[in-house]
C-alpha positions, -999 to 999 in steps of 0.1 A, spaced: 330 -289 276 340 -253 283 335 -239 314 331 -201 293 292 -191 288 286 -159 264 263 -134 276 241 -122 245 223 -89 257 190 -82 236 179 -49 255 180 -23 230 157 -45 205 137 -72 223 139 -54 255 127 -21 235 97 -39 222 86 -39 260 53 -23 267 57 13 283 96 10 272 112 36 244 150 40 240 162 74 221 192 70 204 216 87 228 200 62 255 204 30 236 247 45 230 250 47 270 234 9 277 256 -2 251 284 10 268 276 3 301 269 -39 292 303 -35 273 320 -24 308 301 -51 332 316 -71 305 287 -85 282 301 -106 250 276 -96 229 251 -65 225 223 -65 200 220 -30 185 187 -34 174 174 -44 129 191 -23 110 164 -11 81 156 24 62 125 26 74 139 28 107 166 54 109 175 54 141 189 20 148 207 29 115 221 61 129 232 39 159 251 16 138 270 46 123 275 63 163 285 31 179 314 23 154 326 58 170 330 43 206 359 21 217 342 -6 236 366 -37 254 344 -61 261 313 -65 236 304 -73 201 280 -51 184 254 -74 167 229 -63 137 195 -85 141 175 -95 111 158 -117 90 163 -146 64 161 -131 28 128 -132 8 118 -161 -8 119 -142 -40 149 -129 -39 186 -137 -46 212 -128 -19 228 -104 -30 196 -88 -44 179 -94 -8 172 -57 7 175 -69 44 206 -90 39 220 -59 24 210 -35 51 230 -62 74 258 -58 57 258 -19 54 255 -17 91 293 -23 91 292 -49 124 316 -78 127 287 -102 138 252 -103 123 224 -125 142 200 -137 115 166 -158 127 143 -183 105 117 -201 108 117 -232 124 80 -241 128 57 -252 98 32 -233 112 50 -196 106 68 -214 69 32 -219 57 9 -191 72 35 -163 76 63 -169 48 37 -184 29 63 -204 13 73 -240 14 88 -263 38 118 -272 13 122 -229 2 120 -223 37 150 -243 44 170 -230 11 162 -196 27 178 -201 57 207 -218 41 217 -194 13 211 -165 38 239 -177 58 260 -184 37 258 -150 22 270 -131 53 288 -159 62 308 -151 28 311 -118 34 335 -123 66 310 -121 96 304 -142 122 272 -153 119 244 -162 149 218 -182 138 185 -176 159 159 -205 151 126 -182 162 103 -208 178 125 -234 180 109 -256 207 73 -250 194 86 -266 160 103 -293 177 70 -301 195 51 -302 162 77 -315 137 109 -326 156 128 -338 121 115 -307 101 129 -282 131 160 -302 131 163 -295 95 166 -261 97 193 -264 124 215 -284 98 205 -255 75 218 -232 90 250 -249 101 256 -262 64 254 -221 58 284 -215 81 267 -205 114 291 -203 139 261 -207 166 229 -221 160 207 -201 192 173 -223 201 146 -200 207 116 -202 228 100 -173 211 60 -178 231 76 -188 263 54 -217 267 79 -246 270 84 -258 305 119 -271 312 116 -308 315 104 -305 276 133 -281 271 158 -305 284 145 -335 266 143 -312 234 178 -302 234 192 -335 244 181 -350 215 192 -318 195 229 -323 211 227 -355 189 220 -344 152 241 -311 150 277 -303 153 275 -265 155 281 -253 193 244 -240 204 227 -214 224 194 -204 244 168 -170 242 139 -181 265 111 -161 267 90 -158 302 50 -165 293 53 -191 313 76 -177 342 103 -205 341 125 -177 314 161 -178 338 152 -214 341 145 -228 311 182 -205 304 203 -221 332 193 -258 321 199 -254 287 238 -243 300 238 -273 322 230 -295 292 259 -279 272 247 -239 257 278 -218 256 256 -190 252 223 -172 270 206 -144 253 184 -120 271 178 -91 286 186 -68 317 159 -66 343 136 -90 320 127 -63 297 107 -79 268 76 -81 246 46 -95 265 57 -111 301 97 -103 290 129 -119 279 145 -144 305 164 -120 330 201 -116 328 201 -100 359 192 -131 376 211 -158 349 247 -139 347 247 -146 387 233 -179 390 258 -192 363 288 -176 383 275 -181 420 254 -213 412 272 -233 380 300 -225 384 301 -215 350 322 -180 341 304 -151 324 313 -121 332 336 -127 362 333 -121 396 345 -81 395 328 -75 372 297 -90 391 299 -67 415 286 -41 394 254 -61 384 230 -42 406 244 -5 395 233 -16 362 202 -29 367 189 6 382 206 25 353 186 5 332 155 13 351 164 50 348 169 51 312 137 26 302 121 52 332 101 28 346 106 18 387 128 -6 396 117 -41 403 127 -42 444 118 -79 440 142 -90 418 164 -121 426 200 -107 433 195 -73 424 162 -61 436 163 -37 471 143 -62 485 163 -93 476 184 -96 509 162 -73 528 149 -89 564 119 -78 584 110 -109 610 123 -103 646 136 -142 647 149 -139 610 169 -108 617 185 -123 651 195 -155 633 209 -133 608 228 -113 630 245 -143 645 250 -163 612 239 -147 576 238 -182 556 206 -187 580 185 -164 558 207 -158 526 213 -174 498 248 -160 484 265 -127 497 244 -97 487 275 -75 483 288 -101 453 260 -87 430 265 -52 443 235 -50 464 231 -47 510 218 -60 533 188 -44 548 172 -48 579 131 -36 577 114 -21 609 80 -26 619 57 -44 643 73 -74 638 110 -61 651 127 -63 682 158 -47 695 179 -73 680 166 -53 649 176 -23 657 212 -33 667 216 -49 638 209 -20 617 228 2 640 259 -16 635 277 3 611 271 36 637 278 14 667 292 -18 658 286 -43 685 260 -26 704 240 -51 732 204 -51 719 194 -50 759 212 -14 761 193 10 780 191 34 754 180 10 723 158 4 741 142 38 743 150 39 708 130 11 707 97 25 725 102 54 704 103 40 671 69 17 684 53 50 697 60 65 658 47 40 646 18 40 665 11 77 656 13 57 617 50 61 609 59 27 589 100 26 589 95 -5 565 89 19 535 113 47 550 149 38 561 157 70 550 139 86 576 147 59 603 187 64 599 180 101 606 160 94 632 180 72 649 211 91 643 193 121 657 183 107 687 223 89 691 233 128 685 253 115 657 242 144 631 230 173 635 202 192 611 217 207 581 196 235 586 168 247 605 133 256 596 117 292 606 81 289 583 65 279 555 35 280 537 20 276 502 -9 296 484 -33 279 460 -46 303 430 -76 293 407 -76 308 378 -99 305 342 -64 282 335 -58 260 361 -49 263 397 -9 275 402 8 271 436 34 288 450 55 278 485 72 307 504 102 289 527 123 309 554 150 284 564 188 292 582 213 274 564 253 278 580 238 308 601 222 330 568 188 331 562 173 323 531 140 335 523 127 317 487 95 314 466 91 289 439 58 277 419 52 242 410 26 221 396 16 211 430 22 220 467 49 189 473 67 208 440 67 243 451 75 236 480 106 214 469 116 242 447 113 264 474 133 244 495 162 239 470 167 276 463 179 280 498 195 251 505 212 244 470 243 273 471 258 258 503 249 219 490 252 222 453 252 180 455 211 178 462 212 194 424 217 154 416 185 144 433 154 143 421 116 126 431 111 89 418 75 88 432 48 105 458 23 84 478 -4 95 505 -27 73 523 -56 82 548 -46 66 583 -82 69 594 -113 77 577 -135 79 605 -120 114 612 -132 129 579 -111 157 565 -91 158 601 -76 128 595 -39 118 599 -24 113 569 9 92 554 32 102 528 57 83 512 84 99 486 112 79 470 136 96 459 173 89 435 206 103 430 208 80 398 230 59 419 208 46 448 171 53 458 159 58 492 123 66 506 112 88 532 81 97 553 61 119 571 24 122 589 7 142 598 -32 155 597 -21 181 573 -11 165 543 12 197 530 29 194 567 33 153 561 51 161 523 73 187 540 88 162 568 93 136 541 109 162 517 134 176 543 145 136 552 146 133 518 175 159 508 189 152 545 194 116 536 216 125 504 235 151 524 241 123 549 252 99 527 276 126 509 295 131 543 279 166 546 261 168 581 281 175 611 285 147 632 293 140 666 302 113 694 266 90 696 252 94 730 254 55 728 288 51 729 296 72 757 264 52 778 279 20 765 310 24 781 298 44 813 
């Protein structure tokens, strides 16, 4: 049995069919190539058809690009049972898309042959058969995906089968088994395709759906009783509950089976691409993903995050940075010192958590939070702060006034923010408008800040939250605001409070565009006060 297990990416058409999720053309050309360079074997362009021009105009643009790694696939359908081959429309349109490997799907369950096709049992399987062959002929590799595989199998084992041997009589060079309504749990699976292993000859491959949330599962035992390939799609992305998750199957088969995919440098880049794809589909990322989510290897418990610090295999399942994502250490009621040392490190690497002045670090942080600071959400703001307080960085620029103006009008109400800041010793005195305070002010902000650091141009506001700390204060209550912000490369959050909320926004903002600046290697720093007290 190889060891070799192709990765089949169905993003830019099952993924597509996502609710909330719409790929323009130029969108679906970039995916394509960035699966081609994490190295996926095959990427599913999306059904070819007139009535859809723009997965047709994506055939033509894609033949344009010189991808290494991945096979452009054209998806459609068995021909009509009324047609002939080479008569058949769709068959056609497969062909005319000019790719070197075309993924067909049939029916495999009497259910669809009779109340969909409204054909019969026998003409369904002559369907498949001829279709095949008919591409086959025509010198393309041929994937053969039998649509509701399992749910066939369950009602008709030797009539699913059939089709299989269908197919494979056709010249499939894969026969892919397809859990199209996600219902089959994997005990089933596993007895399905063990007795599948024994009546075809064809190699075979799985596309799980996840209705019933076992998707990667139902993927990775398929591989373990003998698939040599997985389809899917990144970050789960999928009609109904999604696709199984290629974000969490491409490392489990390298980290977990042992199996190769990808490879292991290419690997590395698994998390970059799962936000790209986030940025593109423009929905949030998932910070819960397995493997790639920000929350995946992110540790909040006081004990948890001393144990880790002493030994990370205590808490971790595999090495966050073989997936391309951190470690993270989360602040909050729950931490310690040992916390704060720990997420320190990089600034002061082996830093006693009993020092003096972590530990006023400490009280300060609790006092913060106190006042309804939450570091959890924000370690944006805390790596300022603490950095701050170390005198490790400086400000990049300081604040003389602000203020913003509300006008209601017969159309609407307009803001407009008025910022005086001193940037490099030159003040800069800016008005912006905006479609809301948080906006204008923003706007404001950049306009006098943006000719010394052209680099915040690349950052831009993910999302905005504020919560009311305390309602039994009324209108003078203190107030939270969260913003998360992106570079397109990583995605940090912020926060501020404060009982004005315009006040809270601003404090979040300015860590906000501070954090980038940090990260860039744009603030001034200096010898941490730590270090000099640590060796005193």
């Amino acid at each position: 049995m190889s060891n070799r297990v192709q990765i089949y990416d169905s993003t830019l058409r099952d993924g597509a069919q996502a609710e909330g999720i719409a790929f323009s053309l130029d969108d679906k050309l970039m995916i394509a190539q960035r699966l081609d360079a994490l190295g996926v074997h095959y990427v599913e362009g999306g059904w070819p058809n007139p009535t859809n021009p723009k997965d047709m105009e994506f055939f033509n643009r894609i033949r344009e690009l010189p991808l290494e790694n991945a096979k452009v696939t054209a998806f459609g359908s068995t021909r009509r049972a009324n047609n002939h081959p080479e008569d058949d429309a769709i068959l056609n349109t497969l062909l005319q898309a000019g790719t070197g490997v075309v993924t067909l799907f049939g029916k495999s369950w009497e259910l669809h042959v009779t109340h969909v096709l409204r054909t019969t049992p026998d003409e369904n399987l002559t369907l498949i058969r001829d279709s095949v062959a008919f591409i086959a002929s025509h010198g393309r590799e041929v994937v053969y995906d039998a649509e509701h595989f399992f749910d066939g199998y369950r009602a008709d084992p030797q009539y699913a089968i059939a089709t299989l041997l269908a197919a494979q009589e056709g010249g499939a060079g894969i026969l892919v088994l397809c859990d199209t309504n996600g219902g089959t749990l994997t005990s089933e699976l596993r007895e399905t395709i063990e007795d599948v292993k024994t009546k075809i000859t064809a190699p075979f491959g799985i596309h799980t759906h996840n209705d019933a949330g076992v998707g990667v599962a139902n993927a990775l035992a398929a591989v373990e009783t003998g698939a040599v390939q997985v389809q899917g799609t990144f970050n789960g992305y999928g009609e109904r509950c999604g696709n199984a998750n290629l974000c969490s199957i491409i490392p489990s088969l390298e980290l977990k089976l042992d199996r190769s995919s990808i490879g292991p440098e290419k690997l590395a880049g698994l998390m970059d691409v799962s936000r790209f794809l986030s940025e593109i589909a423009n929905v949030h990322h998932d910070h819960r993903q397995p493997y790639v989510g920000e929350s995946a290897f992110a540790h909040k418990g006081g004990v948890h995050i001393d144990a880790m610090v002493k030994q990370p295999a205590t808490y971790e399942h595999c090495r966050p940075e073989l997936v391309g994502n951190e470690r993270r250490f989360l602040l909050s009621e729950q931490s310690g010192s040992a916390a704060i040392a720990a997420k320190l490190n990089h600034l002061l690497p082996g830093l006693d958590k009993k020092h003096p002045a972590l530990q006023r670090l400490l009280r300060q942080i609790k006092q913060l939070e106190h006042e309804g600071y939450v570091f959890e959400a924000a370690e944006a703001s805390f790596e300022i702060l603490a950095r701050k307080a170390l005198g490790a960085i400086s400000d990049p620029f300081r604040l003389i006034g602000f203020r913003t103006i509300n006008r209601k009008s017969a159309d609407g109400t307009e803001v407009e923010a008025i910022v005086k800041v001193e940037v490099g010793g030159r003040v800069y005195h800016t008005v912006a408008d905006g479609d809301g305070p948080v906006n204008a002010l923003d706007a404001a902000l950049r306009q006098g800040l943006e000719p010394v650091y052209p680099i915040l141009k690349d950052v831009y506001l993910e999302d905005y939250k504020v919560r009311v700390l305390s309602t039994r204060d009324g209108t003078a209550a203190r107030v939270r605001v969260l913003i998360e912000s992106s570079d397109s490369h990583r995605v940090w959050n912020t926060i501020g409070v404060s009982e004005n909320i315009i006040e809270a926004s601003w404090i979040a903002l300015v860590d906000s565009l501070t954090y980038k600046l940090l990260r860039e290697g744009l603030l001034t720093e200096g010898e941490p006060v730590l270090q000099e007290e640590a060796h005193a």
